[in-house]
C-alpha positions in Angstrom: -4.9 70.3 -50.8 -7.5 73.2 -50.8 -10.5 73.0 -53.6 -8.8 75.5 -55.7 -5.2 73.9 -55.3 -6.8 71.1 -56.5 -8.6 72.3 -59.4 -5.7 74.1 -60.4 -3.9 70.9 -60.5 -5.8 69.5 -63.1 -7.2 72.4 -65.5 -4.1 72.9 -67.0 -5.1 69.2 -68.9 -8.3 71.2 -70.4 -8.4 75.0 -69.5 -6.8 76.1 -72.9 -9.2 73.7 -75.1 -11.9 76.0 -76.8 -15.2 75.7 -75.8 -15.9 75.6 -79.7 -14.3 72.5 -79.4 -16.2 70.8 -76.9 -19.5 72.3 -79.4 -18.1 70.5 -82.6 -17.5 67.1 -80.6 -21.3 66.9 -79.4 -22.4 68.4 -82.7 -20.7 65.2 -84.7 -22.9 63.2 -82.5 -25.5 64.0 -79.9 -25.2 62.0 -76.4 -27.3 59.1 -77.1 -28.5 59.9 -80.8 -27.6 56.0 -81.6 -30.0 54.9 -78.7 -32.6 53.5 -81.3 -32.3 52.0 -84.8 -35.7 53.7 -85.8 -36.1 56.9 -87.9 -34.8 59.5 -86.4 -36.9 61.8 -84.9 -40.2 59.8 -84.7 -41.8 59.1 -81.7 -41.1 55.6 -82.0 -37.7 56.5 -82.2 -37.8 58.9 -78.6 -39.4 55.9 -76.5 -37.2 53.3 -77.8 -33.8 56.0 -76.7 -36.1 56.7 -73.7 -36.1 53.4 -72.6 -32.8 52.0 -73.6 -31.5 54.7 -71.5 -33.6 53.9 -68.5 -32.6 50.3 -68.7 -29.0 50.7 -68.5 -29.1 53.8 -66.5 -32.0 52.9 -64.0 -30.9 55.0 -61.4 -31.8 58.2 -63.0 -35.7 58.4 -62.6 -34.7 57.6 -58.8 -32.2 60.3 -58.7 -34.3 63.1 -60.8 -37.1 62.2 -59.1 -39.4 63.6 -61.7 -42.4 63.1 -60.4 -41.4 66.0 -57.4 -41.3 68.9 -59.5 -45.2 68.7 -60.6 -45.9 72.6 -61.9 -42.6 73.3 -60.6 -39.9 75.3 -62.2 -36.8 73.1 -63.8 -33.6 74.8 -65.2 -31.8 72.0 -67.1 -28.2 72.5 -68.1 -27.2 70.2 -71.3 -30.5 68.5 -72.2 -29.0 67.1 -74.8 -31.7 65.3 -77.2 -34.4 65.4 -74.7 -34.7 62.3 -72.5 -35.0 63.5 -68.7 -36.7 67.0 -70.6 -39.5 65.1 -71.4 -39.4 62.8 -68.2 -40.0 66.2 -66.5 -42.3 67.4 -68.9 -44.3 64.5 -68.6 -44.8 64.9 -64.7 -46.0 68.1 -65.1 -43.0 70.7 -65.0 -41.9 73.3 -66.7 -38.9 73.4 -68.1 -35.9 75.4 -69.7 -33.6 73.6 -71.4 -30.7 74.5 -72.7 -27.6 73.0 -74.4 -24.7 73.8 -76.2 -25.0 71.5 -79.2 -27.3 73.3 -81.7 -27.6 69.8 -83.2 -29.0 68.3 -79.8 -31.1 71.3 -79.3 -32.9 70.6 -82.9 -34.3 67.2 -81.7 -34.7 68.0 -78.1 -36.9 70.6 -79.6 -38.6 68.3 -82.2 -38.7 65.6 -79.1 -41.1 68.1 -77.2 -43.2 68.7 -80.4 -43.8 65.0 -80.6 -44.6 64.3 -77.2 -47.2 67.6 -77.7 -44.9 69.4 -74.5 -43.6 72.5 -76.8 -45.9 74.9 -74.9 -44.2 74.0 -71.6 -40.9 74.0 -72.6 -38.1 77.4 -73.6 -34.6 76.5 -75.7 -31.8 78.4 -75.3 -28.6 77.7 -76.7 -25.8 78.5 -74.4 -22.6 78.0 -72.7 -23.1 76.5 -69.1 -19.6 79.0 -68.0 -21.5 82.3 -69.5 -25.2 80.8 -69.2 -26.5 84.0 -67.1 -25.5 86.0 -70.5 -28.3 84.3 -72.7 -30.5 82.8 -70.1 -32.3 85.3 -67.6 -31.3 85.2 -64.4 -34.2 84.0 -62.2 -35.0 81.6 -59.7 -35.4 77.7 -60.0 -37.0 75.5 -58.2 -34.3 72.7 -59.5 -31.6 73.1 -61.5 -30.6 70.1 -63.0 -27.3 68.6 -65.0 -26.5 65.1 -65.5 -23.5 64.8 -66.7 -22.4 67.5 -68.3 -20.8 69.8 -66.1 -17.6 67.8 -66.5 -17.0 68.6 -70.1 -16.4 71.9 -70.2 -13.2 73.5 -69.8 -14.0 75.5 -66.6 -16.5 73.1 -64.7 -16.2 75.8 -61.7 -17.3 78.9 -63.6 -20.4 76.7 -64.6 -20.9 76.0 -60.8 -20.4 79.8 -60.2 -23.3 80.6 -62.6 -25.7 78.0 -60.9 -26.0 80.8 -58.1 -27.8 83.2 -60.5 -30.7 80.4 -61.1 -31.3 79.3 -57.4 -32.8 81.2 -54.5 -32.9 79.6 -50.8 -34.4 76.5 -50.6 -34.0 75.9 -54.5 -32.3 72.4 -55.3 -29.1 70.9 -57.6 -29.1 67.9 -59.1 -25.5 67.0 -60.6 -24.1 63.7 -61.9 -20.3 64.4 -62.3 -17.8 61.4 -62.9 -16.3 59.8 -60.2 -12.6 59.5 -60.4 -12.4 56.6 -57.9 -14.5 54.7 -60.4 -14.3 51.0 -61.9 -14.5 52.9 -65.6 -11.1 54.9 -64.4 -9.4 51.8 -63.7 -10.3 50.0 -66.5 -9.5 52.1 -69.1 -6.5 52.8 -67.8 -5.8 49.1 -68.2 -7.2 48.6 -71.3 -6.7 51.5 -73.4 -3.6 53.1 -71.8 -1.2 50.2 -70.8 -1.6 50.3 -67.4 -0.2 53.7 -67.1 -2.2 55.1 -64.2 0.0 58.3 -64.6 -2.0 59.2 -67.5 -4.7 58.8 -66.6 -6.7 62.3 -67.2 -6.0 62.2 -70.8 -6.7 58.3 -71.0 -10.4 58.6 -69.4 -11.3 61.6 -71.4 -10.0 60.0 -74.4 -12.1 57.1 -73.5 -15.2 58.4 -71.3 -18.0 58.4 -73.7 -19.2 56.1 -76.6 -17.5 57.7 -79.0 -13.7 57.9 -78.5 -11.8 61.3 -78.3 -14.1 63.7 -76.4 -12.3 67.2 -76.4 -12.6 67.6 -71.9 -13.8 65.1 -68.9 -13.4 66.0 -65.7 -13.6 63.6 -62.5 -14.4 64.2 -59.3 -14.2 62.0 -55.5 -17.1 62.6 -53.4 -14.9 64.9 -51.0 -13.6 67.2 -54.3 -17.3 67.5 -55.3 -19.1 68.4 -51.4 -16.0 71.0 -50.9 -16.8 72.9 -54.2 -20.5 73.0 -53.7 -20.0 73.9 -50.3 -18.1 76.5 -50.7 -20.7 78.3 -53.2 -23.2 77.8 -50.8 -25.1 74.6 -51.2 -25.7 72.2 -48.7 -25.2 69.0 -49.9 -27.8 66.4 -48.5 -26.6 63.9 -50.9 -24.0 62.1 -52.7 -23.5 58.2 -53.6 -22.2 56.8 -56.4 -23.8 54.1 -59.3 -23.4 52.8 -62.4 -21.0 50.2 -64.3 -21.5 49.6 -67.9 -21.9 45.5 -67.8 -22.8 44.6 -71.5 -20.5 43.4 -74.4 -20.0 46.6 -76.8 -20.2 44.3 -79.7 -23.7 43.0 -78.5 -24.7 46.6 -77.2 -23.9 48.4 -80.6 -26.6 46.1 -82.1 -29.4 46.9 -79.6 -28.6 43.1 -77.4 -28.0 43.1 -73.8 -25.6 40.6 -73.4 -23.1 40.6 -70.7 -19.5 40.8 -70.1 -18.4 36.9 -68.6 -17.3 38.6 -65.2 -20.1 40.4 -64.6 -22.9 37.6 -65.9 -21.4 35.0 -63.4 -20.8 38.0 -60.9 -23.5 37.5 -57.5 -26.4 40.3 -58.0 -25.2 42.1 -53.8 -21.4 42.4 -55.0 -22.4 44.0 -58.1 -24.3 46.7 -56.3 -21.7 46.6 -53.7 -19.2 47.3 -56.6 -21.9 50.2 -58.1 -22.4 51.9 -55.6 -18.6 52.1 -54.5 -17.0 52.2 -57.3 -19.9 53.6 -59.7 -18.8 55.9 -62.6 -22.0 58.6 -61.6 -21.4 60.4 -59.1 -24.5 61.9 -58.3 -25.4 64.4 -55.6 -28.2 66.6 -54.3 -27.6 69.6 -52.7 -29.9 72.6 -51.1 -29.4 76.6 -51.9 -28.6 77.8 -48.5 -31.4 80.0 -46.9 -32.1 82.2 -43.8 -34.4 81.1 -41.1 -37.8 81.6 -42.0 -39.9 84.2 -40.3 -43.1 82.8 -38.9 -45.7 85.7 -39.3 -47.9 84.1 -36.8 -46.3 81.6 -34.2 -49.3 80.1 -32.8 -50.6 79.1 -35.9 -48.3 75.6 -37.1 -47.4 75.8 -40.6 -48.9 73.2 -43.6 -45.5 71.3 -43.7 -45.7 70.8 -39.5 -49.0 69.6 -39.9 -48.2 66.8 -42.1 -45.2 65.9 -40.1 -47.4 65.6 -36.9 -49.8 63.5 -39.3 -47.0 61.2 -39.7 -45.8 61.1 -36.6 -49.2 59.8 -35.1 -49.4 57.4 -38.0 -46.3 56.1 -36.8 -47.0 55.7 -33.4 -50.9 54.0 -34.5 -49.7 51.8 -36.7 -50.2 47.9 -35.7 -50.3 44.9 -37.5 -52.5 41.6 -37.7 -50.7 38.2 -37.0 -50.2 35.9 -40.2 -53.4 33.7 -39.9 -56.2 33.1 -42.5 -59.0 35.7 -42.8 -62.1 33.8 -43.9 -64.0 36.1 -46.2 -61.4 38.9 -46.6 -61.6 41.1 -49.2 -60.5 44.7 -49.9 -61.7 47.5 -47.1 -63.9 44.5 -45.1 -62.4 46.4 -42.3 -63.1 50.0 -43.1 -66.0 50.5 -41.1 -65.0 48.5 -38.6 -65.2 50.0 -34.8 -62.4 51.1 -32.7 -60.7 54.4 -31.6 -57.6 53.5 -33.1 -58.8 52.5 -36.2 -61.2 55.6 -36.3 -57.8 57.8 -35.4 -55.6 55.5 -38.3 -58.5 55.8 -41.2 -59.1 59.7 -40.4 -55.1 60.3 -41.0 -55.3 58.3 -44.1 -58.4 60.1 -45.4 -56.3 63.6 -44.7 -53.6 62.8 -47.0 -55.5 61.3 -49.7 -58.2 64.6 -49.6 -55.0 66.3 -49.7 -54.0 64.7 -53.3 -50.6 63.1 -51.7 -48.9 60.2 -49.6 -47.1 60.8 -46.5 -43.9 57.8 -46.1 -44.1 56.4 -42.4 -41.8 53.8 -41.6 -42.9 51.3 -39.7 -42.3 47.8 -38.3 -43.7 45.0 -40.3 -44.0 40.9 -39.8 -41.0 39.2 -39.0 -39.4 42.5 -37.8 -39.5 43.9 -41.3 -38.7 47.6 -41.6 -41.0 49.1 -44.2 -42.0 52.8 -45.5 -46.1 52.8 -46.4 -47.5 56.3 -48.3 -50.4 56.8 -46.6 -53.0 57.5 -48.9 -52.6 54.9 -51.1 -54.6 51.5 -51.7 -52.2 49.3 -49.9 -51.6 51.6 -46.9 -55.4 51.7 -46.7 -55.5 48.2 -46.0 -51.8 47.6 -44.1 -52.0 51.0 -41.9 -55.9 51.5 -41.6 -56.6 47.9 -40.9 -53.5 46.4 -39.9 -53.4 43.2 -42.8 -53.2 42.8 -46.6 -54.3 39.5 -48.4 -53.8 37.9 -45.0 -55.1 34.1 -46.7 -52.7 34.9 -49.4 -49.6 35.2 -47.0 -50.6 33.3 -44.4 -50.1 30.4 -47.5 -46.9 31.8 -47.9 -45.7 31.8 -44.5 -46.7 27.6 -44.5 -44.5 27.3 -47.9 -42.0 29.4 -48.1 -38.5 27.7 -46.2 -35.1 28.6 -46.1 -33.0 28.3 -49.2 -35.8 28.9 -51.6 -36.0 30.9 -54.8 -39.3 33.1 -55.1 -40.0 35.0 -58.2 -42.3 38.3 -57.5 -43.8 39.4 -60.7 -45.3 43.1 -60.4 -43.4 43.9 -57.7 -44.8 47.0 -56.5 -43.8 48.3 -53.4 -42.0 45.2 -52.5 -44.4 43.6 -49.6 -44.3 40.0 -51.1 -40.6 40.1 -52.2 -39.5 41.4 -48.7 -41.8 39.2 -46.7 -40.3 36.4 -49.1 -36.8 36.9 -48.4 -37.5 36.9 -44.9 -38.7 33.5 -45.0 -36.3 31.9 -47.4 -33.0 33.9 -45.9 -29.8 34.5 -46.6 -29.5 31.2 -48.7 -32.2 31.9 -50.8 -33.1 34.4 -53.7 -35.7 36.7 -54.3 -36.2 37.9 -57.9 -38.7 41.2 -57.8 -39.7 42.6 -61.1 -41.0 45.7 -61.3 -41.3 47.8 -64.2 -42.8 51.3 -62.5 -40.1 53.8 -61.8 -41.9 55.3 -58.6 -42.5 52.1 -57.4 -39.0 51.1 -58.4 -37.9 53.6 -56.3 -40.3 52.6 -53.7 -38.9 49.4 -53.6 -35.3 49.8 -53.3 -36.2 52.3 -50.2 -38.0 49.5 -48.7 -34.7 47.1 -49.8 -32.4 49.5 -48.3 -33.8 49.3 -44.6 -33.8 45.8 -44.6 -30.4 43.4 -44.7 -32.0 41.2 -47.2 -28.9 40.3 -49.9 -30.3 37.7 -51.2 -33.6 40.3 -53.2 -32.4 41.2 -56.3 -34.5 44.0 -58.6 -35.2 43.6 -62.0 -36.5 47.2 -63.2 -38.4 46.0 -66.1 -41.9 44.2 -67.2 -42.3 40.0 -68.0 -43.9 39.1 -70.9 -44.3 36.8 -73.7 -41.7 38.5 -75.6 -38.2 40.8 -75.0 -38.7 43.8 -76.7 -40.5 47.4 -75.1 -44.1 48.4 -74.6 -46.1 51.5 -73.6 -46.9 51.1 -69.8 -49.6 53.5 -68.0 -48.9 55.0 -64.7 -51.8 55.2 -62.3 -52.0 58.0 -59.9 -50.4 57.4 -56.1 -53.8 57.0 -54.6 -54.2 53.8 -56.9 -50.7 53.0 -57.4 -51.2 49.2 -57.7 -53.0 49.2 -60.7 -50.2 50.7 -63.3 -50.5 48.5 -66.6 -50.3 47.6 -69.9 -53.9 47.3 -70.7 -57.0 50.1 -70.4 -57.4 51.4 -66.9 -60.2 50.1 -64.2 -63.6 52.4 -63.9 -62.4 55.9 -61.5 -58.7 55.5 -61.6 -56.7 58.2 -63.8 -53.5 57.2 -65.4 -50.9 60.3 -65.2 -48.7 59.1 -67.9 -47.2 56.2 -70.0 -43.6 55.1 -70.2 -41.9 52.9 -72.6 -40.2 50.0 -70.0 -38.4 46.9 -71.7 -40.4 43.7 -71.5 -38.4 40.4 -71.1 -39.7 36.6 -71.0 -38.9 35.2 -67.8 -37.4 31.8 -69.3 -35.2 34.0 -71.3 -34.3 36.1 -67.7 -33.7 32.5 -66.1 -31.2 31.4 -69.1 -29.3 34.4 -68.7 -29.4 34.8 -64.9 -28.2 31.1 -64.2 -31.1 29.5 -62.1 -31.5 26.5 -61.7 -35.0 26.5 -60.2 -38.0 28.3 -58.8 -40.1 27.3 -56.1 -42.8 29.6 -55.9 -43.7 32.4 -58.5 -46.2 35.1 -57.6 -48.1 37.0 -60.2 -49.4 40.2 -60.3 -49.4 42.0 -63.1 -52.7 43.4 -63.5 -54.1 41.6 -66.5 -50.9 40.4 -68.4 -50.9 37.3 -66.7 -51.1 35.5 -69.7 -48.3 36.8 -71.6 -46.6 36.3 -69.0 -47.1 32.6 -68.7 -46.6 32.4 -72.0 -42.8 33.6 -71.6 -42.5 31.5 -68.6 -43.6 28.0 -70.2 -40.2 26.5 -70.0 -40.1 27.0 -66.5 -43.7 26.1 -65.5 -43.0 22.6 -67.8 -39.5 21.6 -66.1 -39.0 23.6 -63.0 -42.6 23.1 -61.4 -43.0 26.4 -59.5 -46.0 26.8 -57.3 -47.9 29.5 -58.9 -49.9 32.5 -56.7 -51.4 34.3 -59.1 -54.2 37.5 -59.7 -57.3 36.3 -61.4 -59.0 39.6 -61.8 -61.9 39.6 -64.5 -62.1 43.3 -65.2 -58.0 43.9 -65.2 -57.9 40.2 -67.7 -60.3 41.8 -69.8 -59.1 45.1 -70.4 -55.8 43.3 -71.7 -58.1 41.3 -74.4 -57.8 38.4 -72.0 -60.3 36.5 -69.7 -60.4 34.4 -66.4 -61.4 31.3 -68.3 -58.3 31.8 -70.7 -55.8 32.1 -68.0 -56.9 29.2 -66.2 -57.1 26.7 -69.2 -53.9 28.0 -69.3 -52.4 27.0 -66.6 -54.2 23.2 -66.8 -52.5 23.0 -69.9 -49.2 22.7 -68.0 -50.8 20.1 -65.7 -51.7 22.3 -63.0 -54.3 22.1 -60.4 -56.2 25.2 -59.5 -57.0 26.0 -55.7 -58.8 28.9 -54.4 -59.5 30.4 -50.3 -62.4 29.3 -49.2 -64.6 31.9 -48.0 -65.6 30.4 -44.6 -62.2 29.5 -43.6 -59.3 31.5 -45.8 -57.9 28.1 -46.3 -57.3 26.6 -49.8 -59.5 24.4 -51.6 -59.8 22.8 -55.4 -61.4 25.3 -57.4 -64.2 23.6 -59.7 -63.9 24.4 -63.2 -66.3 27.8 -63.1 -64.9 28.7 -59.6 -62.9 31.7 -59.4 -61.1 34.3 -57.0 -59.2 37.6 -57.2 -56.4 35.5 -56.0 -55.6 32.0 -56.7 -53.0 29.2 -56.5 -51.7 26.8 -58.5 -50.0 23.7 -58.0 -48.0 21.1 -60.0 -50.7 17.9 -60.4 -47.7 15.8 -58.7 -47.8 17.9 -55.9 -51.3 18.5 -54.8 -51.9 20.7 -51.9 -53.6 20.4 -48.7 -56.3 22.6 -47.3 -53.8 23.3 -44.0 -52.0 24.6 -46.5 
């Protein structure tokens, strides 16, 4: 069946609903307006739907990939109340919204007023199938529509006026609804009977929140690359994500409490299950555009320079063995003599001159695939010098043993959580917490070359309590340091987001364990609070404990290296730190401190070979 044949097949089900219609459903209640119990329209109100949204729907910051269109020129079709606006806003773009709700308009309008963004930002209230008639036909450097598209009567024509907003090279973004999708099946079953027949009517019916939305399209990944295709995109993406897994009648009162099936459910078949049978069906997809003319042939272009940049970083890049350092600390190597590392540190200085990080996949310990962005702290120390915290893993290495369960708090880029899973394999778990989108995103890259099933992401913060906070951003150059407290000397934050917070005893009760053997801590100065929400399983499940003790990060969270460590004693621990002559752990006295430290259960001491 051909792309129109096939749309023809189904438009009958909505072509003759009026688009007024679809306007008076999303006019009776903006998509997400019930986010947040708080007043609406206060900014409390926009971080606390900002963030619920991002928690249940953590794909989208990947997806969007806001942080891209930087002074960039976004076209948003149906920006409902605001959310991704402002998540583009935020990064630096600007933006034209526009919407067919006049009621979502009003607070995606107040939204950018709030967030101090109305300068950067043009309304327009319009029909996505006739947008070119209020909206001036112009170049975009992304247009961008999640989830929309498929509720309006004519989803084609709105595809069709796409091509007025794009020139070659420009970029889609569309989440459409799969048909092929776990939500498709099981409303079918639940709301219609079982009759699979009936199923258009049934899912529109039942596709959002609210029951009885007016049109809702779905689409299989084929259906969707053939129309795009055919109007002259290149589609360079497509995968599908998303189940809903909480209990409506926990949801609807702001708890995230999951459905039986998918609480017991193992965290690999639950993405396997997302990502095959995922009601967002997301794709990317390029304007198609001529070869470019190169005005002068012998001179290589800015984009081939970087990409021979990378490709020499690739081929530099080497690695230290896992052995103890003594006296390592941050850029001891930086100086250090050597053509290659000469070649390695003048390719990292280019990029970070150059105000960005180039990705270069490489080969890491214990044949780990990993992407570093040259240019930032850690590929300054694991591309320029080949090692990063080499006392600190080498302990790990000596510990860590198959069937294991390691808890990596402040994830970041993953380095400890991959290294961790390949140490306690297959039959052992890796827990990774991260609450940064870009490093999110960082991570699951870095997850998705390795065959580790057994690391499981938790996009969100640990704390002392389960609720949201503001979290700063630091630039990519310092990308480590993103926190909840003030900033260190010389770093600039770029922006804050509102992540949830959860306390990892409460994470624990909810996930199942039954026991953690080693928990690494680095979350730049909350360490205490995050003890604090841990204390049930520091007191009964004994975890070894490597931690960051760093004075100034401690102390720009109101906290304090003496503090943390009293801490800790008060659970009957021991304290070690690395000795500086050999990188090899000793008792810490009680005024002895290090940027990284360990902690062990006073039943189980440690040894220095250790």
């Amino acid at each position: 069946m051909s792309v129109t044949e096939r749309e023809q097949s189904v438009v009958g089900d909505f072509a003759a609903v009026p688009i007024d219609s679809v306007r008076e459903f999303w006019n009776g209640r903006p998509c997400n307006i019930r986010h947040s119990p708080k007043p609406i329209g206060t900014r409390e109100y926009f971080d606390e739907v900002e963030a619920r949204k991002y928690f249940v729907e953590p794909h989208i910051p990947s997806f969007a990939d806001f942080p891209r269109w930087k002074e960039l020129r976004v076209l948003e079709i149906g920006c409902g109340i605001g959310t991704a606006m402002v998540s583009f806003l935020r990064e630096g773009a600007r933006v034209t919204a526009v919407d067919l709700s006049s009621e979502s308009l009003a607070l995606a309008r107040r939204r950018a007023e709030v967030y101090g963004f109305a300068d950067r930002v043009t309304f327009f209230e319009a029909n996505a199938e006739q947008l070119s008639d209020v909206v001036p036909p112009e170049p975009y450097d992304l247009v961008y529509s999640f989830g929309v598209l498929h509720h309006t009567p004519h989803p084609l024509k709105a595809i069709d006026q796409i091509r007025s907003f794009v020139s070659p090279g420009s970029t889609i973004k569309l989440m459409m609804y799969h048909t092929r999708s776990w939500k498709v099946f099981w409303a079918v079953l639940r709301y219609g009977g079982g009759r699979f027949w009936d199923w258009r009517r049934i899912i529109a019916r039942h596709s959002e929140a609210q029951t009885g939305c007016p049109v809702t399209y779905t689409y299989t990944k084929r259906e969707l690359t053939q129309i795009l295709e055919a109007r002259g995109f290149h589609v360079t993406d497509i995968f599908a994500d998303h189940i809903f897994q909480y209990r409506i009648p926990d949801y609807i009162e702001y708890r995230y409490r999951k459905v039986w099936y998918f609480r017991w459910m193992p965290r690999p078949m639950l993405r396997w299950l997302e990502r095959t049978f995922g009601w967002h069906l997301c794709v990317t997809a390029v304007a198609r555009e001529a070869q470019p003319q190169q005005t002068n042939p012998e001179e290589p272009s800015i984009d081939s320079r970087r990409q021979g940049l990378l490709e020499r970083a690739r081929t530099l890049a080497q690695f230290s063995d896992i052995r103890p350092y003594p006296g390592w600390h941050f850029d001891i190597d930086w100086s250090a003599p050597g053509e290659a590392l000469r070649e390695r540190r003048d390719i990292w200085e280019s990029f970070r001159s150059a105000g960005t990080c180039g990705p270069v996949e490489v080969e890491w310990l214990n044949g780990i695939r990993l992407i570093l962005y040259v240019g930032n702290d850690l590929s300054k120390q694991l591309f320029v010098a080949g090692c990063f915290e080499p006392n600190e893993f080498a302990f790990l290495n000596g510990v860590l043993a198959p069937g294991m369960r390691f808890v990596d708090a402040g994830a970041n880029e993953g380095i400890y959580s991959l290294f961790a899973a390949s140490r306690v394999g297959q039959t052992g778990r890796v827990y990774s917490f991260e609450p940064s989108p870009r490093e999110i995103e960082r991570l699951k890259n870095n997850l998705s070359l390795n065959n580790f099933p057994q690391l499981q992401i938790f996009p969100f913060a640990l704390s002392d309590e389960n609720g949201f906070s503001s979290f700063s951003i630091a630039e990519d150059e310092h990308s480590g340091v993103n926190r909840f407290g003030a900033p260190p000397p010389g770093v600039k934050m770029i922006h804050s987001v509102n992540v949830p917070t959860w306390r990892l005893d409460d994470v624990a009760e909810q996930e199942g364990w039954d026991r953690v053997d080693v928990l690494k801590i680095d979350v730049e100065g909350a360490e205490n609070r995050l003890i604090e929400g841990a204390a049930h399983i520091l007191r009964t499940m004994r975890p070894l404990i490597l931690f960051e003790c760093s004075a100034s990060a401690l102390e720009g969270s109101g906290s304090s290296r003496e503090e943390l460590l009293e801490k800790l004693r008060s659970f009957d621990y021991v304290i070690y730190c690395f000795d500086e002559s050999t990188g090899l752990l000793v008792p810490a006295s009680p005024a002895e401190y290090g940027e990284n430290m360990i902690a062990a259960p006073v039943e189980r001491p440690l040894l220095a070979s250790q």
